[in-house]
Structures are given as structure tokens and as C-alpha cells.
VEXDREN-2710 file (C-alpha; in Angstrom, 1 decimal):
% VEXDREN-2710
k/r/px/py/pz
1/UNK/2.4/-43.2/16.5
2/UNK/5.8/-42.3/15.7
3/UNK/5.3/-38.6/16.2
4/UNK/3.6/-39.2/19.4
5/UNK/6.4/-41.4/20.9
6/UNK/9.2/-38.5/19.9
7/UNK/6.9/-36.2/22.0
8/UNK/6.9/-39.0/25.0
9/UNK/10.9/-38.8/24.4
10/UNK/10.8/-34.9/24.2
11/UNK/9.1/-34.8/27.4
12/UNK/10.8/-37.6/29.1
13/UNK/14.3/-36.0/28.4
14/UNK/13.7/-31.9/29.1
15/UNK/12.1/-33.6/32.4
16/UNK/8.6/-31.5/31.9
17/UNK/7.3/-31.3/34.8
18/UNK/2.9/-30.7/34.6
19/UNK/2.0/-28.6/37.7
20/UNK/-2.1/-28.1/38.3
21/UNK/-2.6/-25.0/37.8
22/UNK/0.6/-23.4/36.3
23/UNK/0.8/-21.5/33.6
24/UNK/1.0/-23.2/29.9
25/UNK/2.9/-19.5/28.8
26/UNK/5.6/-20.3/31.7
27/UNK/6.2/-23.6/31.1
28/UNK/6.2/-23.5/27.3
29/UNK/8.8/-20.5/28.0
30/UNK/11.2/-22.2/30.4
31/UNK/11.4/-25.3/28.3
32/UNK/12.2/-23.4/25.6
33/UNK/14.6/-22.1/27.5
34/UNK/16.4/-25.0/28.7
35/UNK/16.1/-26.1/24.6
36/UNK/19.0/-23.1/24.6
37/UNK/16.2/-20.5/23.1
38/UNK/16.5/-16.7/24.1
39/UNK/13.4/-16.0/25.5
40/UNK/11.9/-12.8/26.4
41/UNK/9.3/-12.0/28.2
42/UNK/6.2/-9.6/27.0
43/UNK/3.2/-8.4/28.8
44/UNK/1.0/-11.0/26.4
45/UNK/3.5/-13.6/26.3
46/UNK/7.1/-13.8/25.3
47/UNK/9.1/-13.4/22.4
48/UNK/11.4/-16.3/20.7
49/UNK/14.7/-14.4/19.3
50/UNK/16.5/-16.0/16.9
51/UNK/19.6/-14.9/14.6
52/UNK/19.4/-12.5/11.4
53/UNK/17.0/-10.4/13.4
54/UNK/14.5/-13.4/13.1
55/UNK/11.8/-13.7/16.2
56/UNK/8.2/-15.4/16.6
57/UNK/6.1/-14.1/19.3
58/UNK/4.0/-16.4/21.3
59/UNK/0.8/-15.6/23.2
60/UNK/-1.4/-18.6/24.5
61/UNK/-4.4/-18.4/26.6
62/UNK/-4.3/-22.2/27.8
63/UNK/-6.1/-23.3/24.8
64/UNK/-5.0/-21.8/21.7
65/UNK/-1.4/-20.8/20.4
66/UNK/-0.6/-18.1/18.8
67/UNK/2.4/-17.9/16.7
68/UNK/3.5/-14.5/15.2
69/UNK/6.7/-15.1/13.0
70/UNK/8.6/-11.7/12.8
71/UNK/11.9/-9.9/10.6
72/UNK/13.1/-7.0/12.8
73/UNK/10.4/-4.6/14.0
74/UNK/7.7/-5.7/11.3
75/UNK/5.6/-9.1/10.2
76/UNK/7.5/-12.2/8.4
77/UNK/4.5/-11.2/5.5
78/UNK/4.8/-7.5/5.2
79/UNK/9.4/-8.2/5.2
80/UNK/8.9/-10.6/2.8
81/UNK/6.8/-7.9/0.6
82/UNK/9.1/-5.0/1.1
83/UNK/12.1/-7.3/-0.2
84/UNK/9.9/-8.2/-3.4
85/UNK/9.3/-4.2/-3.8
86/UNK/13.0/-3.2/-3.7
87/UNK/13.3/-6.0/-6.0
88/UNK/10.8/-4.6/-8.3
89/UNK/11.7/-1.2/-7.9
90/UNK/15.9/-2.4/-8.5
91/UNK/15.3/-4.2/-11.8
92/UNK/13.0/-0.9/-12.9
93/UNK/16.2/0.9/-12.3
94/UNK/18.5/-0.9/-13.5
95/UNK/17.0/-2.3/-16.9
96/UNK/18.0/0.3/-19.3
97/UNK/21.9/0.0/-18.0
98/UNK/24.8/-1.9/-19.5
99/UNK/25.2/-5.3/-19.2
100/UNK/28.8/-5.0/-17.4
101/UNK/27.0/-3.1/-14.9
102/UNK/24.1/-5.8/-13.8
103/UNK/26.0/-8.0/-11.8
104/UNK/25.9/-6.2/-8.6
105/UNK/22.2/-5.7/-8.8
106/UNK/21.7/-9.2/-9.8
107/UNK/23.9/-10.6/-7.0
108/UNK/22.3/-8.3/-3.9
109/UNK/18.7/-9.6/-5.3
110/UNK/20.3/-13.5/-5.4
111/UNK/21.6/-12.4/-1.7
112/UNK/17.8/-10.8/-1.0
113/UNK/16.2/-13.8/-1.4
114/UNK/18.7/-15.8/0.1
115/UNK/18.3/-13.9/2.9
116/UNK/14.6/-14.0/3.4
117/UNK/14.4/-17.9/2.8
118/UNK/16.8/-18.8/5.4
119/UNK/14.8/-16.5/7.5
120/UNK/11.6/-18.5/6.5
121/UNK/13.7/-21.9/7.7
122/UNK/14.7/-20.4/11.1
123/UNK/11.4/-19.1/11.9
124/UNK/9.0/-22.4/10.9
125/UNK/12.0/-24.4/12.6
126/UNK/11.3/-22.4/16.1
127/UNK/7.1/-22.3/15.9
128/UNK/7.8/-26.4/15.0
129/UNK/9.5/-26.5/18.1
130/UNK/7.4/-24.1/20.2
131/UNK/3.9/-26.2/18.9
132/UNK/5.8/-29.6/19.9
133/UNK/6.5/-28.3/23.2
134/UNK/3.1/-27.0/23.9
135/UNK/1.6/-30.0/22.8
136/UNK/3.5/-32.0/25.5
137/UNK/2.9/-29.8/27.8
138/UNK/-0.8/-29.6/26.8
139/UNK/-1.2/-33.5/26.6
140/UNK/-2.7/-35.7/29.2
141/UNK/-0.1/-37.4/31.4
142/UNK/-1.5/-41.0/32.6
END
């Protein structure tokens, strides 16, 4: 119940506004909007951009949402594996070295991960926001 009346407040203070017949995609994108979101639009929905070259693409048909979590021009999944790659391939190169000289490798893979978890956090911070919204939005007004 306590989830459902922060949704009531949600709704009561961005003012949403349920039209018949508009569009969930243009009312899930202009409340996201006026939540200070940069929202572009796509041919199949609109894009969420976020800092650190962070994004989540939404598409909705009415029904279902569809939430696409992005780093740059590739999936959150396939970023995550490249950084875990270089990873591998930098402690390969690195392990018959000096010890003196594996503090800068050891600190850009510290900064790597960082990097890629506070990614993680922006992105599942945005898709919590864009399901909340669509679910007001989507929910039955009395």
C-alpha cells in the first residue's frame, strides 16, 4: 500500500494528465521530461540520456515496456563484457612485470569497475523511474 500511495503522490504532483486515447510513449516521455530527463525521440520510442555516456531506450506498445539499458553505442551486457576482457587481457600482460610497475594497471582496473558500477546505478535508477511513471500512467484513475 505504501508503494501504491507514493505513485498516487507521483501522479498527483507531476499533474498527469490521462487523455483517452493518447499515446502511453508520449506521455511516459513528457513526464519524464518535466522529471528534468533528456529525452530523445526515436522512430520506436525514445531514448533516456543520462551522464557517462549512460542511456536506456524505451519502446512500449500500450501494454508492454521495454527497457534497453545502454553504455555508448552498444548494450549495458556486451560494455560490461568488453570491460571484463581488457581486464583479462591487462592482468595477462602485465603479470610477469615488476611489482613497482603494477600500480597503474591495478588502479585503471579499480577505476574500470568503478566506472561500470556507477553506470549500473544510473541506469536501474532511470528504468525505476521510467516503470514508476508508466505504471501511473497505465493505472486506472477512479
Amino acid at each position: 500500500t505504501t508503494r501504491c500511495s507514493g505513485l498516487a503522490a507521483l501522479a498527483a504532483e507531476l499533474d498527469i494528465v490521462r487523455r483517452e486515447g493518447a499515446c502511453v510513449t508520449e506521455s511516459l516521455s513528457e513526464t519524464l521530461r518535466t522529471l528534468g530527463y533528456r529525452v530523445d525521440d526515436y522512430t520506436l520510442g525514445f531514448e533516456v540520456r543520462l551522464p557517462l555516456l549512460c542511456s536506456v531506450r524505451v519502446r512500449t506498445d500500450g501494454q508492454n515496456l521495454d527497457l534497453d539499458p545502454r553504455f555508448g553505442l552498444v548494450s549495458r551486457t556486451a560494455a560490461t563484457w568488453v570491460t571484463a576482457l581488457i581486464g583479462l587481457v591487462l592482468c595477462f600482460s602485465v603479470r610477469a612485470a615488476p611489482p613497482e610497475q603494477l600500480y597503474l594497471p591495478a588502479l585503471a582496473g579499480l577505476f574500470a569497475v568503478v566506472w561500470d558500477v556507477y553506470r549500473y546505478i544510473l541506469t536501474e535508477h532511470a528504468m525505476a523511474t521510467v516503470r514508476q511513471v508508466y505504471l501511473v500512467i497505465r493505472s486506472p484513475r477512479a
